[in-house]
N, C-alpha and C positions, 0 to 999 in steps of 0.2 A: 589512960593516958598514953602506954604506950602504942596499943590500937589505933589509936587518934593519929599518932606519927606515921604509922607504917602505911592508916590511908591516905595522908594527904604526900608522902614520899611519894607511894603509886600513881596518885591525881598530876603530882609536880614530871612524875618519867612516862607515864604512859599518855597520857588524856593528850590531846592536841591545845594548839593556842587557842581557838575556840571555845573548845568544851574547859578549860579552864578557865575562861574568860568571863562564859555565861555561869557558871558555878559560881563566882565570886560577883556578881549579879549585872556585868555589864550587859544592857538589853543588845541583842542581835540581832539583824534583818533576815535575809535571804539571800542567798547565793555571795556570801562573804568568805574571803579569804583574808585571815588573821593570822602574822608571826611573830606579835610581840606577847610580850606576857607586864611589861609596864605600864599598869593600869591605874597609880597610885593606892593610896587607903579608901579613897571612899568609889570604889567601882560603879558602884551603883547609881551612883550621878553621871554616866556615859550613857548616850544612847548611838546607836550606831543604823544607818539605815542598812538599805538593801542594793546589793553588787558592790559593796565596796573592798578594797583591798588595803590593807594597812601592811606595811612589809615590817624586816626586823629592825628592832631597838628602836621603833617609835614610842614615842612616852608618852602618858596624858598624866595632866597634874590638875587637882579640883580643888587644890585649895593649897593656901601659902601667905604670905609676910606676917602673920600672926605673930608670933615668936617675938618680934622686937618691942611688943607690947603685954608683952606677959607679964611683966614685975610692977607694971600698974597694975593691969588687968589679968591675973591669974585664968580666968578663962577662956580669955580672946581666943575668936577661931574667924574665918571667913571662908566661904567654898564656894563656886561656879560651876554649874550643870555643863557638861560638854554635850553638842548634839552634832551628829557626821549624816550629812544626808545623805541620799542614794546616787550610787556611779561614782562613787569616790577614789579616786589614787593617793595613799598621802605616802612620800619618799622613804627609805630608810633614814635611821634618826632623825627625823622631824619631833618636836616637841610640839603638842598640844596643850595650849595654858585655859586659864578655871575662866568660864564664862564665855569660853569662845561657840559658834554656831559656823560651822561650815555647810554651804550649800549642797546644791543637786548639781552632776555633773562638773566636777572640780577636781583639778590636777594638783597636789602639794608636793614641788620638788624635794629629792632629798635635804636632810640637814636643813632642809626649815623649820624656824619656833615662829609658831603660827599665836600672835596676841591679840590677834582681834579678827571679828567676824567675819567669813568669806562669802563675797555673794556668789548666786550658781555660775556656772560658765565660765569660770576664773582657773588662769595657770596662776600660780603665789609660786614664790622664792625667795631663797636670804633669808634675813636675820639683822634686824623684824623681817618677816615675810610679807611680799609686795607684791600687789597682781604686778605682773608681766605680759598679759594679752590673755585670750580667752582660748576656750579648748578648742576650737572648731579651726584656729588661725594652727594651734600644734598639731590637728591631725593634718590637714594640707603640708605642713614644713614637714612631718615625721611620714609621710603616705611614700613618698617615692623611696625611703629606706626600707617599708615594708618587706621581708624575706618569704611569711607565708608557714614560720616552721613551726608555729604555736605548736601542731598536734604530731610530729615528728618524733621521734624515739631519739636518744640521747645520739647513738652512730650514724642514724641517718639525718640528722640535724648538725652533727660535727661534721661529718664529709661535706654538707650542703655549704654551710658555711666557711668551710676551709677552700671551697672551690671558687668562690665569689673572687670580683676585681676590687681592690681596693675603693673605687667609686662607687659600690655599691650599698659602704659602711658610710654611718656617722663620721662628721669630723668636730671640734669645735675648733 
């Protein structure tokens, strides 16, 4: 027993959002970058494609309102497969609910609860989450903000950026 804690302590401090993701069985793609760890109880009903990025304190939830039918139904349960296809962006804290299927190529703003299925090509936002136009219309509006510092070292990407004109930032 107490072995049992000291590995899964280690799993929870060392392992990545990843490799603890895939351990508790959500399926993985390829070339994925994961920084939540809220996958609810049944992980295992997530599939996740390939290049996708899920940032922090996104949630996925596969199942839920059961409970208010338990004193009939002692056993009531229901659950929804999540599936995130390939080239995905979904926001910090976005919530994913049970049953939902998001596309290939699809942007999910932060702080969206995504309830229903997204087709490819789609920017969502809000709450509910609501296409708002397609990705091809947000790389043309976001392309002249381009900076270029992706591959920049932390001092040469602060100097880069602290030397920019004002016009060359986002505004809303």
């Amino acid at each position: 027993m107490i072995w049992q804690r000291v590995i899964n302590l280690y799993r929870k401090i060392l392992w990545t959002d990843e490799q603890y993701a895939r351990h508790i069985g959500v399926k993985i793609g390829d070339k994925c970058s994961i920084a939540t760890r809220y996958f609810g109880s049944e992980p295992y009903l997530i599939e996740i494609g390939n290049h996708v990025q899920i940032t922090s304190d996104v949630r996925f939830f596969t199942h839920g309102g059961g409970w208010v039918f338990r004193e009939e139904h002692p056993s009531f349960d229901c659950f929804g497969k999540i599936k995130v296809g390939n080239n995905v962006y979904i926001g910090n804290c976005s919530m994913i609910m049970p049953g939902v299927s998001i596309g290939d190529n699809v942007v999910i703003g932060a702080g969206t609860i995504v309830t229903r299925s997204i087709e490819n090509n789609c920017v969502v936002v809000g709450n509910p989450g609501r296409v708002v136009g397609e990705v091809k219309d947000l790389k043309r509006k976001l392309s002249k903000f381009n900076t270029g510092t992706k591959m920049m070292g932390y001092v040469e990407k602060r100097n880069y950026l602290l030397a920019l004109q004002d016009k060359q930032f986002m505004k809303k």
